[in-house]
DSSP file (Angstrom, degrees, kcal/mol; ACC not computed):
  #  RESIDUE AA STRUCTURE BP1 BP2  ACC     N-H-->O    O-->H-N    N-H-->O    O-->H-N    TCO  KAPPA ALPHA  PHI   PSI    X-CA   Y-CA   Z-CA
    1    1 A X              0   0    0      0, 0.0     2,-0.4     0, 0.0    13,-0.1   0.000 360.0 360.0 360.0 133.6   17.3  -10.7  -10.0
    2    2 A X  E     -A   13   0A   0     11,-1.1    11,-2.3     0, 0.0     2,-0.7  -0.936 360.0-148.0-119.7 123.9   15.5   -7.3  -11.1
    3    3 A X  E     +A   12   0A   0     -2,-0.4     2,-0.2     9,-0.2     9,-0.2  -0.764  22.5 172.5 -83.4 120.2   17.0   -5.1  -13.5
    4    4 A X  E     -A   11   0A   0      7,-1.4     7,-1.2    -2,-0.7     2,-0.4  -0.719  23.7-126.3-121.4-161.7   16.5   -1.2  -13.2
    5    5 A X  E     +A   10   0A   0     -2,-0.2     2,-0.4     5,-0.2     5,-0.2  -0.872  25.2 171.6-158.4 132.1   17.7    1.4  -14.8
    6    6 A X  S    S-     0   0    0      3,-1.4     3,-0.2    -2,-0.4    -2,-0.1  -0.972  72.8 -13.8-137.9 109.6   19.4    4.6  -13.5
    7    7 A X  S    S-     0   0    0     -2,-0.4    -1,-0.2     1,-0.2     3,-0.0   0.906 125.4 -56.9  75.3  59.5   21.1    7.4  -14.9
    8    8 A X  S    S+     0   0    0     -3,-0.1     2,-0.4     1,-0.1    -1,-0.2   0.684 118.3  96.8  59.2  32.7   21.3    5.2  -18.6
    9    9 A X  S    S-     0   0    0     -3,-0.2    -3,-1.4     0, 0.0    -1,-0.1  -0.878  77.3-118.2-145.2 139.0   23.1    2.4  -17.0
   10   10 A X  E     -A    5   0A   0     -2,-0.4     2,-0.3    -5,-0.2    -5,-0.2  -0.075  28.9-179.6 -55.3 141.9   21.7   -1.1  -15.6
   11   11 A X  E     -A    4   0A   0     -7,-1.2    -7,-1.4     2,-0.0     2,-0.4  -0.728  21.3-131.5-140.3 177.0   22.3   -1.5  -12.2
   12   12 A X  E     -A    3   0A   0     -2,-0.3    -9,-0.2    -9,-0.2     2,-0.2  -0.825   8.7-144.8-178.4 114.9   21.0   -4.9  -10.5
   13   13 A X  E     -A    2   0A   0    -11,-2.3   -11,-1.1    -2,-0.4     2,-0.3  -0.350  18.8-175.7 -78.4 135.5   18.8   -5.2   -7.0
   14   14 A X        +     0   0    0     -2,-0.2    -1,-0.1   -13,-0.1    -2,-0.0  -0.960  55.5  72.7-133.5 148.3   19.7   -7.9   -5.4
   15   15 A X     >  +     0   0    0     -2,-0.3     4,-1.0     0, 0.0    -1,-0.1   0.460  68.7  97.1 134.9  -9.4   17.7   -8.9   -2.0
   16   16 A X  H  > S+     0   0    0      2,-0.2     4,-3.0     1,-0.2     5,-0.3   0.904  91.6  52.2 -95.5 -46.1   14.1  -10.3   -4.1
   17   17 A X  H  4 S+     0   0    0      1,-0.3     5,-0.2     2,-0.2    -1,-0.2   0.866 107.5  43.1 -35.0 -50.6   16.0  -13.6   -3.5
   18   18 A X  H >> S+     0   0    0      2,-0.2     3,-1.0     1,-0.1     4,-0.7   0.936 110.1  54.5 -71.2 -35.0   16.6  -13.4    0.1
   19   19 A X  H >X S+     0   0    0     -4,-1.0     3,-2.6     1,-0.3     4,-1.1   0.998 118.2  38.2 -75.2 -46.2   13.0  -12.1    1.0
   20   20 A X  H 3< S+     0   0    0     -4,-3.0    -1,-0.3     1,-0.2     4,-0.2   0.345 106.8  67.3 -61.2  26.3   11.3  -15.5   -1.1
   21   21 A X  H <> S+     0   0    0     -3,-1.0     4,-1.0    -5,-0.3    -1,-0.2   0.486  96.9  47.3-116.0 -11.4   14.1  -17.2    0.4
   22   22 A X  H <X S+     0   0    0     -3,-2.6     4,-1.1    -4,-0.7     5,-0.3   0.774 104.9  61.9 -95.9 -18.9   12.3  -16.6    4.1
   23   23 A X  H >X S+     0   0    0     -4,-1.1     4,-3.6     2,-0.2     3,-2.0   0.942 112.6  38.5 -57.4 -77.6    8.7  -17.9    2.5
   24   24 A X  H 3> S+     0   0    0      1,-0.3     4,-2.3     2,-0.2    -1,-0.2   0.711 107.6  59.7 -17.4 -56.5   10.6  -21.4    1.9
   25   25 A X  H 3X S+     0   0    0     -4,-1.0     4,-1.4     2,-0.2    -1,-0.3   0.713 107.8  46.4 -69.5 -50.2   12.4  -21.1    5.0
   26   26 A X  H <X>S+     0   0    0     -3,-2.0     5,-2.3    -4,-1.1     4,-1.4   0.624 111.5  56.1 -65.0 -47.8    8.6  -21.1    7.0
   27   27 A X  I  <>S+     0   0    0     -4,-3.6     5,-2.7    -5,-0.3    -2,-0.2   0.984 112.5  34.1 -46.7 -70.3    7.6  -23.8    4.9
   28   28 A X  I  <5S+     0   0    0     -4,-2.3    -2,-0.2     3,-0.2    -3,-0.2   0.910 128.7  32.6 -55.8 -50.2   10.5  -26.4    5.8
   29   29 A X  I  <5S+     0   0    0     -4,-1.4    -3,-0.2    -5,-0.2    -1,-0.1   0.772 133.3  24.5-116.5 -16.3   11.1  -25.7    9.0
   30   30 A X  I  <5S+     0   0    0     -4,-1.4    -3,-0.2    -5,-0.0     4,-0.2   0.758 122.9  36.4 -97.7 -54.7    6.9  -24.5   10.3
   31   31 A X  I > <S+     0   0    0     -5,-2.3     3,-1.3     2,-0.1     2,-0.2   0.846  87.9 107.1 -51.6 -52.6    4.5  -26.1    8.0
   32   32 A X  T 3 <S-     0   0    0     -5,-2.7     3,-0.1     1,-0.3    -1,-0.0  -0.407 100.8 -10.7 -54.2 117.6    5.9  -29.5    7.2
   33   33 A X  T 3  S+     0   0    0      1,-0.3    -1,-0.3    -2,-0.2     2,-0.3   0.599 104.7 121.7  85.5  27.1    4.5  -32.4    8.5
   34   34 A X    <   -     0   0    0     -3,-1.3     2,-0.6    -4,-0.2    -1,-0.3  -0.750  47.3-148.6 -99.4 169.5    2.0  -30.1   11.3
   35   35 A X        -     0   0    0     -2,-0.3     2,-0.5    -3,-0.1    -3,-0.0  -0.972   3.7-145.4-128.7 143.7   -1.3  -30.5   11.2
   36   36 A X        -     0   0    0     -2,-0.6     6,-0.1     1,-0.1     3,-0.1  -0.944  16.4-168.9-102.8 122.7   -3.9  -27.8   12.0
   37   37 A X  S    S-     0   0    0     -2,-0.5     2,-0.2     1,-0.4    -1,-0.1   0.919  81.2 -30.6 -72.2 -50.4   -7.5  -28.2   13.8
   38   38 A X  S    S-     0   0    0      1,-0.0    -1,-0.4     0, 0.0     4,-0.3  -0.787  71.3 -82.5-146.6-162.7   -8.3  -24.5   12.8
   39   39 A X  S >> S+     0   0    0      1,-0.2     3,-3.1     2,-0.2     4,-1.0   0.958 126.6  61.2 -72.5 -36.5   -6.7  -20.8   12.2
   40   40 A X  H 3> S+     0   0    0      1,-0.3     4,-2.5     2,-0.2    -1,-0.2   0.841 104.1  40.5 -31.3 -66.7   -6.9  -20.6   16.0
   41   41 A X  H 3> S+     0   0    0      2,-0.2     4,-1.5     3,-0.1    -1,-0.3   0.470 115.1  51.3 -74.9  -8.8   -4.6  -23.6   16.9
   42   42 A X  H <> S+     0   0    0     -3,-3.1     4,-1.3    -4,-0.3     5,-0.3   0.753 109.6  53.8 -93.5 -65.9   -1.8  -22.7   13.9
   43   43 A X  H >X S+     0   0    0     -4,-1.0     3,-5.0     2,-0.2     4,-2.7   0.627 112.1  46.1  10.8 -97.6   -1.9  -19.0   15.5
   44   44 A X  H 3X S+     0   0    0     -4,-2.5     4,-0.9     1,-0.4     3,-0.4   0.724 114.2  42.6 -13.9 -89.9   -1.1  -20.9   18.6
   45   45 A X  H 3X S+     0   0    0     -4,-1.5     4,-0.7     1,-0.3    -1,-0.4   0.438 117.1  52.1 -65.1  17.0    1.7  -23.2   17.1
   46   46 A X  H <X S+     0   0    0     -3,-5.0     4,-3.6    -4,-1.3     5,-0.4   0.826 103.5  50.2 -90.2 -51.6    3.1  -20.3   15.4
   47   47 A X  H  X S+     0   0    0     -4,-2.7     4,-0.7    -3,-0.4    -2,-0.2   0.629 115.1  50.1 -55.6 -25.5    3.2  -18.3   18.1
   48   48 A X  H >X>S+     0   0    0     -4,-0.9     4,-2.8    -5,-0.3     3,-1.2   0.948 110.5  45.4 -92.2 -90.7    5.1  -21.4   19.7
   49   49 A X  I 3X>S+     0   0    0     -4,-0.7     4,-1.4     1,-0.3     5,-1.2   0.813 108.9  53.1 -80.3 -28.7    7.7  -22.1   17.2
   50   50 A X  I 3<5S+     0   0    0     -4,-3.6    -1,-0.3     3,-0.2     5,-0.2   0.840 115.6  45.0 -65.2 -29.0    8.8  -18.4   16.6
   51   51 A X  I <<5S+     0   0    0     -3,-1.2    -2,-0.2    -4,-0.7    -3,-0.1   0.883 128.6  26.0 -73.6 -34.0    9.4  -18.2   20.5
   52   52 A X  I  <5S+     0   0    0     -4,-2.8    -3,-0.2     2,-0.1    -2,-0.2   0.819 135.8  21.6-105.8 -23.5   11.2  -21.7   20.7
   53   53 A X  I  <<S+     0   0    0     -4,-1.4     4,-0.4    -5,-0.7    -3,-0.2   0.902 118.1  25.7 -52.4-110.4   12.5  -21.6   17.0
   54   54 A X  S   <S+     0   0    0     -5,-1.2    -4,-0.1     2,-0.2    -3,-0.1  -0.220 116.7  52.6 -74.7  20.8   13.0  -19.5   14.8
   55   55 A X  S    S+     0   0    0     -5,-0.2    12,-0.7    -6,-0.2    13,-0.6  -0.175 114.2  44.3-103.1 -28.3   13.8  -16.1   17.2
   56   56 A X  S    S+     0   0    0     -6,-0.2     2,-0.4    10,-0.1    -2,-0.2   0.611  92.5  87.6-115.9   8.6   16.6  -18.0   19.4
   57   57 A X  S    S-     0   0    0     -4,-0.4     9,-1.0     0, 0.0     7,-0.1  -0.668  89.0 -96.7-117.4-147.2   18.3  -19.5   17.1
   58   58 A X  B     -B   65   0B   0     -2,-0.4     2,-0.5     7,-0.1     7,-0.2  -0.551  36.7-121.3 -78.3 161.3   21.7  -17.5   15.1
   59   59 A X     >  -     0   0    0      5,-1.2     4,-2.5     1,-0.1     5,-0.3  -0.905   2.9-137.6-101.7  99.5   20.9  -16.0   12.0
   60   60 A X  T  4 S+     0   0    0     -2,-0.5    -1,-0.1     2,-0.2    -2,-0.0   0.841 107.5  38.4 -10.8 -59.6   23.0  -17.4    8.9
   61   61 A X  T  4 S+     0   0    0      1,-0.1    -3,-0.0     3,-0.1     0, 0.0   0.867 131.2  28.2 -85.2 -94.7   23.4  -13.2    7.6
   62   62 A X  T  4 S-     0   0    0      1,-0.1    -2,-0.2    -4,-0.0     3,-0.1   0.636  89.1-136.5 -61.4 -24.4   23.9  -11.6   11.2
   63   63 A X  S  < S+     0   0    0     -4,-2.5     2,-0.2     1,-0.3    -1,-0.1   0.906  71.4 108.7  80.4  22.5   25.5  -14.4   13.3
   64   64 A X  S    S-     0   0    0     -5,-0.3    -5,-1.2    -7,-0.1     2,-0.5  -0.668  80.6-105.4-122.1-156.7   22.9  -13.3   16.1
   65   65 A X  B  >  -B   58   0B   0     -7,-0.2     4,-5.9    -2,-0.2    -7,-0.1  -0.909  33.3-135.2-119.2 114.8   19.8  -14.7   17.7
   66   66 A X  H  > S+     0   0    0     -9,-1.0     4,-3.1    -2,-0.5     5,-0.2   0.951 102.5  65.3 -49.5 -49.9   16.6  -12.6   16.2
   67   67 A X  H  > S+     0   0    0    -12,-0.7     4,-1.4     1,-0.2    -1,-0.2   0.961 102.9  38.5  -4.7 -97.5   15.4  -12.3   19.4
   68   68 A X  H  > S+     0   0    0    -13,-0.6     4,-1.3     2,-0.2     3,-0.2   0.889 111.4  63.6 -36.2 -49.4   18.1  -10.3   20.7
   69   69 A X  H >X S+     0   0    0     -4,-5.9     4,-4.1     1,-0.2     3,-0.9   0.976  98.6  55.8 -30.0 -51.1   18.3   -8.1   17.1
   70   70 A X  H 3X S+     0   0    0     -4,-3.1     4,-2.3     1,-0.3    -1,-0.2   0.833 102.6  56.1 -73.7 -24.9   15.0   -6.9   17.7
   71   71 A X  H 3< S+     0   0    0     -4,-1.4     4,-0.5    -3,-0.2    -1,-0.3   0.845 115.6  37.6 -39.1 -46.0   16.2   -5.4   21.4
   72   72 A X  H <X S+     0   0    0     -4,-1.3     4,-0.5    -3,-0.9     3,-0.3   0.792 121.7  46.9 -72.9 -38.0   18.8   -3.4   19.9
   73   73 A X  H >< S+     0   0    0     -4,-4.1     3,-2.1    -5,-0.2    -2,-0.2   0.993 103.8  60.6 -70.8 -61.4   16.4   -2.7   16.8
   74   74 A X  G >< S+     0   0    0     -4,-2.3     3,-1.0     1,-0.3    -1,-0.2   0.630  93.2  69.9 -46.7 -31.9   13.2   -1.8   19.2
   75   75 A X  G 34 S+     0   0    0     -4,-0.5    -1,-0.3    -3,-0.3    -2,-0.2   0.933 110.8  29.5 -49.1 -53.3   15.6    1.3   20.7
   76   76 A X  G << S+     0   0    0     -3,-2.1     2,-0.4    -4,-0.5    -1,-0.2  -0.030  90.1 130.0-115.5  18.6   15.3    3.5   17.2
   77   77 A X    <   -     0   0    0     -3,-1.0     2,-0.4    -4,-0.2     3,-0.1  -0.761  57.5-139.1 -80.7 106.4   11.5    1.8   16.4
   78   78 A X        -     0   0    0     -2,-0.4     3,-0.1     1,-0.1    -2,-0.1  -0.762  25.0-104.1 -74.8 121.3    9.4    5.3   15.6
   79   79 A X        -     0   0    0     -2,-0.4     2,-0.5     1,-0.1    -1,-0.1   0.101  49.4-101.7 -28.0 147.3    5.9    5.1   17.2
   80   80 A X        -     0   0    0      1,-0.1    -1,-0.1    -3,-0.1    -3,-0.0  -0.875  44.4 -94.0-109.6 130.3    3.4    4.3   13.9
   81   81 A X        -     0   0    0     -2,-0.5    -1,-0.1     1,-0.1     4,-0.1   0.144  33.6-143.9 -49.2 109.0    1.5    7.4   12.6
   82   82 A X  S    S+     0   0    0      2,-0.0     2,-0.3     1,-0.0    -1,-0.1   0.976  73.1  76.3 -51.9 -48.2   -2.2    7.6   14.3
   83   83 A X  S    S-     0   0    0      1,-0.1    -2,-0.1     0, 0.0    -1,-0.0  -0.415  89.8 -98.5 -97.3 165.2   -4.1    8.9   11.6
   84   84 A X        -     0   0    0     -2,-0.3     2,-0.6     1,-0.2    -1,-0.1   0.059  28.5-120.7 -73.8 160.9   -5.2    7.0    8.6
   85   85 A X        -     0   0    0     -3,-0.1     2,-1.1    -4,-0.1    -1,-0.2  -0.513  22.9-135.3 -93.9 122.3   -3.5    7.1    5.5
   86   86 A X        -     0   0    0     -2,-0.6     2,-0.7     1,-0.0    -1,-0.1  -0.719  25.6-161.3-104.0 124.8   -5.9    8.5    2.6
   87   87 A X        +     0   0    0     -2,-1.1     2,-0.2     2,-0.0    -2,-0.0  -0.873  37.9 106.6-108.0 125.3   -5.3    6.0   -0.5
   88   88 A X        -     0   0    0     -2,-0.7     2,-0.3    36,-0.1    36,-0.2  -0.792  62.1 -97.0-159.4-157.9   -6.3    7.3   -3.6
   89   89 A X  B     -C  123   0C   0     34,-1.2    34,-2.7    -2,-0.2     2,-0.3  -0.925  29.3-141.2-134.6 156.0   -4.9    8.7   -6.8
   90   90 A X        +     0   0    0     -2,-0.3     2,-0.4    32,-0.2    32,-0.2  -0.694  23.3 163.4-104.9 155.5   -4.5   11.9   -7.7
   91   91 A X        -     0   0    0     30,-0.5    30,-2.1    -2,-0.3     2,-0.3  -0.857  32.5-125.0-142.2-165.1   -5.1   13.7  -10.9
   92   92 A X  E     -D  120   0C   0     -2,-0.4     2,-0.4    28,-0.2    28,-0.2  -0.984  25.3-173.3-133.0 129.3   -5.5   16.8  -12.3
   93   93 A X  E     -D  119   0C   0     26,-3.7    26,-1.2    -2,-0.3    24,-0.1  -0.980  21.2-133.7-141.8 125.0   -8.8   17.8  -14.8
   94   94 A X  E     -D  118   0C   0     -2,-0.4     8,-0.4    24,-0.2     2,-0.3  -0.539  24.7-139.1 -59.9 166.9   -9.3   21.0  -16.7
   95   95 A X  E     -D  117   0C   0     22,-0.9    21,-1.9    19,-0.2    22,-0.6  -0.989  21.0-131.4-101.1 112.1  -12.9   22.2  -16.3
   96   96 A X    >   -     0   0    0      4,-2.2     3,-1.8    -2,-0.3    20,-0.2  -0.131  27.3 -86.1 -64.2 171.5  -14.5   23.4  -18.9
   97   97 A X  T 3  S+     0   0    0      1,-0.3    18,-0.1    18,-0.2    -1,-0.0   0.579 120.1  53.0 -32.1 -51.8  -16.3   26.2  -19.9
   98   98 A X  T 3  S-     0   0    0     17,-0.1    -1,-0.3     2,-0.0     3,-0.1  -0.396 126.1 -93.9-119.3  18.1  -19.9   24.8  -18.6
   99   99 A X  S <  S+     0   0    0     -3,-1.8    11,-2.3     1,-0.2     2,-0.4   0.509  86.9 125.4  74.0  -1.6  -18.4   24.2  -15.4
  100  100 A X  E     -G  109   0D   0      9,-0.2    -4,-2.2    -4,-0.2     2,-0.3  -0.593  38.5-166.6 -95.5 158.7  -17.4   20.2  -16.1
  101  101 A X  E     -G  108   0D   0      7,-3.4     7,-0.6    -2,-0.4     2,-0.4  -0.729  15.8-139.0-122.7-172.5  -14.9   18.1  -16.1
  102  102 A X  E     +G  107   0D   0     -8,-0.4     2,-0.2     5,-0.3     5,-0.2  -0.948  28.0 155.9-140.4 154.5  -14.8   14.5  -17.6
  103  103 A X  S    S+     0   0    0      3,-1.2    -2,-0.0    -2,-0.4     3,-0.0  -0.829  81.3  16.3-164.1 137.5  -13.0   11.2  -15.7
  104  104 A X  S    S-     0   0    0     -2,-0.2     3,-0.1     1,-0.2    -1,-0.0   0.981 132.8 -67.1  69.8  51.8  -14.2    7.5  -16.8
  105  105 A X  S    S+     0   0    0      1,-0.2    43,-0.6    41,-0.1     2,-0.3   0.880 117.5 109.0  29.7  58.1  -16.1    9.1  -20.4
  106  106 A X  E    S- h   0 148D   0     41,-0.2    -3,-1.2    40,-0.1     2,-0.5  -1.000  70.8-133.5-148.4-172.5  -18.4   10.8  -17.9
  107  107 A X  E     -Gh 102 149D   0     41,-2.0    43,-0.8    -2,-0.3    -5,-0.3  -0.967  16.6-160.0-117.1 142.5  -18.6   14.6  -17.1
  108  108 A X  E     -Gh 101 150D   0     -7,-0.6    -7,-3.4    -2,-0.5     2,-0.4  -0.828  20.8-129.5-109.1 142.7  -18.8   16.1  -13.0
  109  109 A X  E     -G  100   0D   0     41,-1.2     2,-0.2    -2,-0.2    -9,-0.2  -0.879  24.4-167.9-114.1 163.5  -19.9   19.2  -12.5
  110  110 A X        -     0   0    0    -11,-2.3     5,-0.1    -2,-0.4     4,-0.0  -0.797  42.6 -78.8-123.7 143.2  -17.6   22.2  -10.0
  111  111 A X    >   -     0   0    0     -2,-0.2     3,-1.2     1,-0.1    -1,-0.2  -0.022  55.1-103.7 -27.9 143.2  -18.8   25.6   -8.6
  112  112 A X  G >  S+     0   0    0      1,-0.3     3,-0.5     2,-0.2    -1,-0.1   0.548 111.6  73.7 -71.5  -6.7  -18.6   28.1  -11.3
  113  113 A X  G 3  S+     0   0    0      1,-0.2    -1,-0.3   -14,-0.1    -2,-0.1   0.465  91.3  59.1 -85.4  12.0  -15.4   29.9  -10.3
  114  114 A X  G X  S+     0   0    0     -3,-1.2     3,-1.1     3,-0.1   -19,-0.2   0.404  75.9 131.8-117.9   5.1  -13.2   26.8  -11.4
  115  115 A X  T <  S+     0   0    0     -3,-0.5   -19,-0.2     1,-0.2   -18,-0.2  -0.376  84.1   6.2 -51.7 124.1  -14.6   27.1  -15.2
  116  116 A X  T 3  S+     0   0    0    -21,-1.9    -1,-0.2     1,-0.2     2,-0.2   0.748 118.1  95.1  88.3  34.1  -11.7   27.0  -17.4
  117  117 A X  E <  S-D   95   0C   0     -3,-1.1   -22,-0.9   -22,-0.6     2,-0.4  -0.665  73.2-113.9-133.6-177.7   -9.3   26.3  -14.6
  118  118 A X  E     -D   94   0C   0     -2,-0.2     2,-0.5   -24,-0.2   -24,-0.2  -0.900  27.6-171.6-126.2 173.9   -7.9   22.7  -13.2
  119  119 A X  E     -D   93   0C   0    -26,-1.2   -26,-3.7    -2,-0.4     2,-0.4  -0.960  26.8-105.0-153.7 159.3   -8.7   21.1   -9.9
  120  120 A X  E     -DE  92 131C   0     11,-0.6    11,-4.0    -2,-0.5     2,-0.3  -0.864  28.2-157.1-110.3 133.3   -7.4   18.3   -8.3
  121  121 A X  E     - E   0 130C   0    -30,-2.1     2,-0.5    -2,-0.4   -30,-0.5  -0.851  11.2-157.6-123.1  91.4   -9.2   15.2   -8.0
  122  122 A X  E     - E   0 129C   0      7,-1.4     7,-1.9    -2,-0.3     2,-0.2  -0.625  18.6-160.7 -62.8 108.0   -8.7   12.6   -5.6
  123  123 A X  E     +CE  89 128C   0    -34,-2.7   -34,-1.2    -2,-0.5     2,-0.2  -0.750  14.4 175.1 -83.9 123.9  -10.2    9.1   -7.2
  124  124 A X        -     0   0    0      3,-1.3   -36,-0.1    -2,-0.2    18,-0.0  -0.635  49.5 -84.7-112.4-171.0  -11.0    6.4   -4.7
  125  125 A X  S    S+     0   0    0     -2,-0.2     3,-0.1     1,-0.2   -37,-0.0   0.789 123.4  12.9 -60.1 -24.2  -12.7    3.1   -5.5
  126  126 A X  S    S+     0   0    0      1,-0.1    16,-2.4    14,-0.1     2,-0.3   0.479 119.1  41.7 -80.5 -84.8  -15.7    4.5   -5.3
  127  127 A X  E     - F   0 141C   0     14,-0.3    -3,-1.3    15,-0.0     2,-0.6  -0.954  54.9-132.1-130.8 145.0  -16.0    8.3   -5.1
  128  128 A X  E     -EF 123 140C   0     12,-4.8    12,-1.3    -2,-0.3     2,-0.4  -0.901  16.0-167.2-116.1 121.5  -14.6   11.3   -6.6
  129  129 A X  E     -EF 122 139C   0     -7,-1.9    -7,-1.4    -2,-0.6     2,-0.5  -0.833   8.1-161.1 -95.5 116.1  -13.3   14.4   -4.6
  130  130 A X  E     -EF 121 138C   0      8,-3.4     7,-2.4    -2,-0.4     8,-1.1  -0.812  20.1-164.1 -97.5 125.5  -12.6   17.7   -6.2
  131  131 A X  E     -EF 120 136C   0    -11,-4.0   -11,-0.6    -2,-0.5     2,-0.3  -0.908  16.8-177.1-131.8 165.5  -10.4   19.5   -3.7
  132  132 A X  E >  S- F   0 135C   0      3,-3.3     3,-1.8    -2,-0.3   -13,-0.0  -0.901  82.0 -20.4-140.2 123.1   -9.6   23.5   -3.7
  133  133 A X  T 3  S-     0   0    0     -2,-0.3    -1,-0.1     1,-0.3     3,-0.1   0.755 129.8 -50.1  69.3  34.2   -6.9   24.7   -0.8
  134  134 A X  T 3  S+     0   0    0      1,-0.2     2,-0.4    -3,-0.0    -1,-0.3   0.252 119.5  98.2  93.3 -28.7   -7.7   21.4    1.3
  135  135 A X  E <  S-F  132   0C   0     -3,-1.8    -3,-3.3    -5,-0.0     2,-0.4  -0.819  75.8-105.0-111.1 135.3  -11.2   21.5    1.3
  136  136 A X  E     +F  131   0C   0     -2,-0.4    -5,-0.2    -5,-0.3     3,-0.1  -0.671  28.6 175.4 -78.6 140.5  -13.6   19.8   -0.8
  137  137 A X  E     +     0   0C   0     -7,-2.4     2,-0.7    -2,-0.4    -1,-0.2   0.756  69.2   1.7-100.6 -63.2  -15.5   21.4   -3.3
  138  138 A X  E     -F  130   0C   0     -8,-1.1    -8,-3.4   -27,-0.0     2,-0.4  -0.890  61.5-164.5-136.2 121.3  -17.3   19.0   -4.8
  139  139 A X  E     +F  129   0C   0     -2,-0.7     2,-0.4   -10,-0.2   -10,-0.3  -0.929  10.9 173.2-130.9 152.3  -17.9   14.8   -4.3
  140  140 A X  E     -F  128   0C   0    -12,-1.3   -12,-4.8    -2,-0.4   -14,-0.1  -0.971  34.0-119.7-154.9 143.5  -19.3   12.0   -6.3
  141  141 A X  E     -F  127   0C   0     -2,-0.4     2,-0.7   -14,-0.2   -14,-0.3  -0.408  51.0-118.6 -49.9 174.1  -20.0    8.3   -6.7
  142  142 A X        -     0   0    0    -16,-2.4     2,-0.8   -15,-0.1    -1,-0.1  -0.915  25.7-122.8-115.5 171.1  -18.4    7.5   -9.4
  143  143 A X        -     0   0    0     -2,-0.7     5,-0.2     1,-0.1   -16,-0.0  -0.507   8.9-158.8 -99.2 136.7  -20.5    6.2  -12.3
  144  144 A X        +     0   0    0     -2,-0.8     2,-0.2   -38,-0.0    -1,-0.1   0.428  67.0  69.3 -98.3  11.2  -19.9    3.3  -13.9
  145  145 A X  S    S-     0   0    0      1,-0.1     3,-0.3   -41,-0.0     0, 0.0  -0.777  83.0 -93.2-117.6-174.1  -21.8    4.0  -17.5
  146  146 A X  S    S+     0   0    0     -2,-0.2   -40,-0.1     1,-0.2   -41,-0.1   0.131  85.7   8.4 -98.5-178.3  -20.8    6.1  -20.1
  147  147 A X  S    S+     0   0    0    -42,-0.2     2,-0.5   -41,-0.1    -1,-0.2   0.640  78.5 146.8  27.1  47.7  -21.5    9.7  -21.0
  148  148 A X  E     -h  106   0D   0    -43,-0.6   -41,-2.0    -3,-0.3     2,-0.3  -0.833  39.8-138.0-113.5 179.4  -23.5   10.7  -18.1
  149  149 A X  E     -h  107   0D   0     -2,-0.5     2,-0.3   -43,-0.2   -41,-0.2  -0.869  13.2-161.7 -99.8 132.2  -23.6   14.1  -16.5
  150  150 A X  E      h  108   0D   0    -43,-0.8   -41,-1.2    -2,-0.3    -7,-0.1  -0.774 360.0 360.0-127.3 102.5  -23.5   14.5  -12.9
  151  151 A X              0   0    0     -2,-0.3   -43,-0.1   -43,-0.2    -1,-0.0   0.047 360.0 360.0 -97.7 360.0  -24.6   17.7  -11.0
């Protein structure tokens, strides 16, 4: 049970139960007592015991056959977005006078029209992207010691 809290009063998700309650469920009724050669051959018997298992028979909550759900579900199933998702986080960095900015104790430097202004900085695992109106301005590894400058 997860507590949150919403407009100053506790309110309490219920549902965390039910989703570990299908891990368990996979355990008992796929795992126990099979034996596997490789990934190849549980693939295989998975693929096996979700067609002759666990997809025909009723469902305890809906009192259908999953199988069947997913026909009626597959009708209102939105096509999944072709292009790739950019994960990062974003922030926001003044620039100072001298045309930096700082992120990680180290300083990046921007074009000289964003001194004394902020830009938005997309951080990946990696690299840092300063972007103006969609377009990058500026990119960088980033650097993993302290106090360095980067041009």
């Amino acid at each position: 049970m997860v507590l949150s809290r919403r407009r100053s009063r506790c309110v309490i998700l219920k549902g965390k139960g039910k989703v570990e309650r299908t891990i368990g469920y996979i355990w008992s009724s796929f795992y126990t007592g099979r034996n596997f050669s490789d990934l190849a051959d549980m693939n295989h018997q998975g693929r096996r015991w979700l067609n002759e298992v666990c997809n025909v028979r009723i469902h305890g909550t809906t009192g259908e056959r999953p199988i069947d759900r997913m026909e009626l579900e597959r009708q209102h199933l939105q096509p999944v977005r072709k292009e790739e998702y950019d994960i990062c986080e974003l922030e926001l960095r003044k620039v100072h006078k001298d045309c930096y900015f700082s992120y990680g104790r180290n300083y990046y430097s921007v074009p000289q029209i964003y001194a004394d202004k902020a830009v938005q900085v997309k951080v990946y695992a990696d690299c840092l992207k300063v972007i103006d109106k969609r377009q990058v301005v500026a990119e960088y590894r980033i650097c993993r010691q302290k106090r360095q400058f980067r041009r």
